[in-house]
C-alpha positions in Angstrom: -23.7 6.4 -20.9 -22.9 9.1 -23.3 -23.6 13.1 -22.8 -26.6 12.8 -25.0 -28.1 10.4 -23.1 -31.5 12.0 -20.4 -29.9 9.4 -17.6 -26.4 10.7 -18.2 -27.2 15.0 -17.4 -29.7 14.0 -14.9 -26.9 12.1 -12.4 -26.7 13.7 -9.3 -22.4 14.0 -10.1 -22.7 15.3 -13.7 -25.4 17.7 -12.4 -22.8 18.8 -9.4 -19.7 19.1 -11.0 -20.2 19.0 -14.6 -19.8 16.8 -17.2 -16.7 15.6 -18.8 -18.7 15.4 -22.3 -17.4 11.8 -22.5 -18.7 8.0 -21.7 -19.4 7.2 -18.4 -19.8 4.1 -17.0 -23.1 3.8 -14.3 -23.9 0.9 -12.3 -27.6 0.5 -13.0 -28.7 -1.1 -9.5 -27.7 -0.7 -6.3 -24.2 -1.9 -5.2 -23.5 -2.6 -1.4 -19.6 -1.9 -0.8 -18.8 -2.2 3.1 -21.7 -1.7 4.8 -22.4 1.4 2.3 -25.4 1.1 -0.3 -24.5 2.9 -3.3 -27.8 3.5 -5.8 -26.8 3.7 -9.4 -23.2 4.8 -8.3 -20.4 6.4 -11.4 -17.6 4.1 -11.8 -14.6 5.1 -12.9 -11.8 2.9 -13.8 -8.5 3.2 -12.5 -5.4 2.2 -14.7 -1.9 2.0 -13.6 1.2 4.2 -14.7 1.4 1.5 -17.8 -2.3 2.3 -18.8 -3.5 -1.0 -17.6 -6.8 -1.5 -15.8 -6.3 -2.9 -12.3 -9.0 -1.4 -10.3 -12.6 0.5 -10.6 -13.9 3.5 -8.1 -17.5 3.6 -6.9 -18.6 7.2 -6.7 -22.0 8.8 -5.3 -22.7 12.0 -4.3 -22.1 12.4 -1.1 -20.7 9.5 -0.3 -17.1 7.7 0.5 -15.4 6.7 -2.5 -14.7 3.2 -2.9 -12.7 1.6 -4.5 -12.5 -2.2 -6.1 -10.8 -4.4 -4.7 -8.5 -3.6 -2.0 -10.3 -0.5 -1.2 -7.1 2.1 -1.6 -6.2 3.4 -5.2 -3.5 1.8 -6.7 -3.4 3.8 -9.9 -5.8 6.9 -11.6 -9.0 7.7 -13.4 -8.0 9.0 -17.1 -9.7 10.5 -20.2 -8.1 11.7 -23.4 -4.9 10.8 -25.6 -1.6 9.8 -23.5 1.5 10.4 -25.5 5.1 10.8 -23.3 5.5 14.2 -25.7 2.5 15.8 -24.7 1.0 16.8 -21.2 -0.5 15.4 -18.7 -2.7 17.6 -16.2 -3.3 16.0 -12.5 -6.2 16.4 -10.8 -7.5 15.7 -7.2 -11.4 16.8 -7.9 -14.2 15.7 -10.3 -14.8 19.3 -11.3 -11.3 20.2 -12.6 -11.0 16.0 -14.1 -14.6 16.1 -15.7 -13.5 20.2 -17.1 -10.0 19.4 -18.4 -11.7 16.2 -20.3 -13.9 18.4 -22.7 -10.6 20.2 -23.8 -9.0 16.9 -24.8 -6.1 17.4 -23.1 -4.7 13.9 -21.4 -6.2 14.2 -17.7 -6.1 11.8 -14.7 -7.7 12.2 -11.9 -6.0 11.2 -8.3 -8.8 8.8 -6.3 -9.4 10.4 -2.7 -12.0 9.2 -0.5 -13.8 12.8 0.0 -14.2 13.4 -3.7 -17.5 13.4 -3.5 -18.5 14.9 -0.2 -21.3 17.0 0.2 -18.6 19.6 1.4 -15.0 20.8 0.0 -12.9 19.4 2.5 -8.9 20.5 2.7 -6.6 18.0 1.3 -4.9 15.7 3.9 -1.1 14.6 5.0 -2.9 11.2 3.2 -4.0 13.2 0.0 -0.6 14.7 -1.1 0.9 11.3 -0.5 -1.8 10.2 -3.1 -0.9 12.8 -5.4 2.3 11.8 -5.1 2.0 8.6 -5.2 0.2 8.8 -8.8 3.1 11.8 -10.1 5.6 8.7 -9.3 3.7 6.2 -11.5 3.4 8.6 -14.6 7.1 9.9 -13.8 8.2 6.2 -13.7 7.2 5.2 -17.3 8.5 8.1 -19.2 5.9 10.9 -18.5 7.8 13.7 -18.5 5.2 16.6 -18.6 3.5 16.7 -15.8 1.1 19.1 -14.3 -0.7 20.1 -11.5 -3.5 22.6 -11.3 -3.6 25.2 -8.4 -6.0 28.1 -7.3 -3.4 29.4 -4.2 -6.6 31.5 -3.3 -7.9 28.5 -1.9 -5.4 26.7 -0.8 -2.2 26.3 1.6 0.7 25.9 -1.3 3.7 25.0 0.7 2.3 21.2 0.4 2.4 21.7 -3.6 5.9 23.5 -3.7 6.8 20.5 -1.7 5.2 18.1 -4.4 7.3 20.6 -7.2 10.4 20.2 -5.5 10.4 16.5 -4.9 8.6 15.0 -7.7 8.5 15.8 -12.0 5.4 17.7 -11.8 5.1 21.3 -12.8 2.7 23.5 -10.9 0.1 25.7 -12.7 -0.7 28.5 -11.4 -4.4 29.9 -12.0 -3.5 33.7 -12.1 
């Protein structure tokens, strides 16, 4: 779907954390993953640090994340222009990801299970790993700008410092 589409700014995701003012992809039925029914679920693909497609994400509101096959994320959801001389920005929620996409700017987006939940939950031992995990694949191929969003009013920092120290991403700082 595209942002001037009715069925595109009436999905429950775009309405909840914005939109990222580029195609989406939207199953049109119902998809059973697991035991869970997702009803016309976002799917995002997920590309590797080469920029190859090797999985897709099943996303609802309020749901569990899924992801196709294999069920762990094996790579990122991405939108705009990847050049090694420019920046990335990482992201670890749909709001910052669908935000940073209108500016252009190359953006991925780290797959975690609660990225939909109906409540902000705090990132897990399991998350930063993820995080990590991605950095690594982006580092790995010659991505050498690397950046990672961060509102410290909301968050514990030491596990980012950790992620600064032992990885090639930058930290940005909101203030």
């Amino acid at each position: 779907l595209v942002s001037f589409n009715d069925a595109y700014s009436s999905h429950p995701l775009i309405q909840r954390f914005g939109s990222p003012e580029q195609p989406i992809y939207v199953d049109d039925g119902n998809v059973d993953i697991n035991g869970v029914t997702y009803a016309q679920p976002l799917i995002l693909p997920i590309y590797n640090g080469q920029l190859e497609l090797v999985q897709c994400a099943v996303l609802q509101d309020g749901k569990s994340v899924s992801v196709m096959p294999d069920g762990l994320a094996k790579g990122f959801a991405r939108y705009g222009d990847f050049d090694h001389a420019q920046p990335v920005i990482i992201t670890y929620n749909l709001e910052s990801f669908f935000k940073i996409a209108q500016t252009g700017y190359a953006v991925v987006l780290v797959i975690l299970p609660t990225l939909c939940s109906k409540h902000k939950t705090e990132l897990k031992p399991f998350d930063f790993e993820q995080i990590q995990f991605v950095i690594n694949q982006l580092a790995k191929v010659g991505y050498t700008k690397l950046y990672l969003p961060v509102r410290p009013e909301h968050i514990n920092l030491e596990p980012f410092k950790a992620l600064e120290q032992n990885t090639a991403v930058r930290l940005l700082n909101h203030y």
